[in-house]
N, C-alpha and C positions, 0 to 999 in steps of 0.2 A: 641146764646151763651152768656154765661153770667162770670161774674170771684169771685170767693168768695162762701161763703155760708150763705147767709144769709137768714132767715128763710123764708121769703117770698117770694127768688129764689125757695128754697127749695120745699116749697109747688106750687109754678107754673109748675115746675119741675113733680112735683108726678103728676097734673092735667094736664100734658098734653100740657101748653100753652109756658114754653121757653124747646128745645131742652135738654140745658145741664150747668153746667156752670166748670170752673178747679179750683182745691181748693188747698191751701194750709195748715200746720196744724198750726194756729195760736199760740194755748196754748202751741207748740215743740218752737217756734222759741221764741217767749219770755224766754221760759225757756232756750236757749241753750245761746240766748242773755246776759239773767243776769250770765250763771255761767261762758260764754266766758270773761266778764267785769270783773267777780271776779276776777278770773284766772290772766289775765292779771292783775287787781292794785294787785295781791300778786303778782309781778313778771314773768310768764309766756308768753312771747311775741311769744309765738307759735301761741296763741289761734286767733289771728288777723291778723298775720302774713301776708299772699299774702290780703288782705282787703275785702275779701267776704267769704261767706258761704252759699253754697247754700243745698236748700231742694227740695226736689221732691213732685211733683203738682200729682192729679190726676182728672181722669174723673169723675165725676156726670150727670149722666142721670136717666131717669124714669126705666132703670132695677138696680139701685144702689140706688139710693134715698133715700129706706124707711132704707138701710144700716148702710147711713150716718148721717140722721136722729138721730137714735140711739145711734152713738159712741157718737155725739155730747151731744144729753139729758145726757149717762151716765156720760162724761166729767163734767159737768155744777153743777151734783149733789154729785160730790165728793168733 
């Protein structure tokens, strides 16, 4: 098991050699990061409020893979 997705899990992943690894969505959390910061210096003290945020992880394995793969390329090329 592995944590992340990085393209070289990825493809070990599809090949057979690591089981799996849990991912999060990188490009969600930056994004939610910068508009929570905005939010908050315009005034919003909600947005930080109890000091965490969390997001939900998922599985990647060899039957998700070539799935993940994909959202990723389409993300990268937008």
């Amino acid at each position: 098991m592995c944590f992340d997705e990085e393209s070289d899990t990825l493809k070990a992943i599809a090949a057979g050699d690591i089981y799996g690894t849990v991912v999060q969505k990188p490009f969600r959390i930056g994004q939610k990061a910068i508009s929570g910061m905005g939010a908050h210096l315009r005034g919003d003290k909600t947005q930080l409020a109890d000091g965490k945020i969390l997001f939900p992880t998922r599985a990647v394995t060899r039957e998700n893979v070539a799935a993940v793969q994909l959202e990723l390329k389409n993300i990268l090329e937008q």
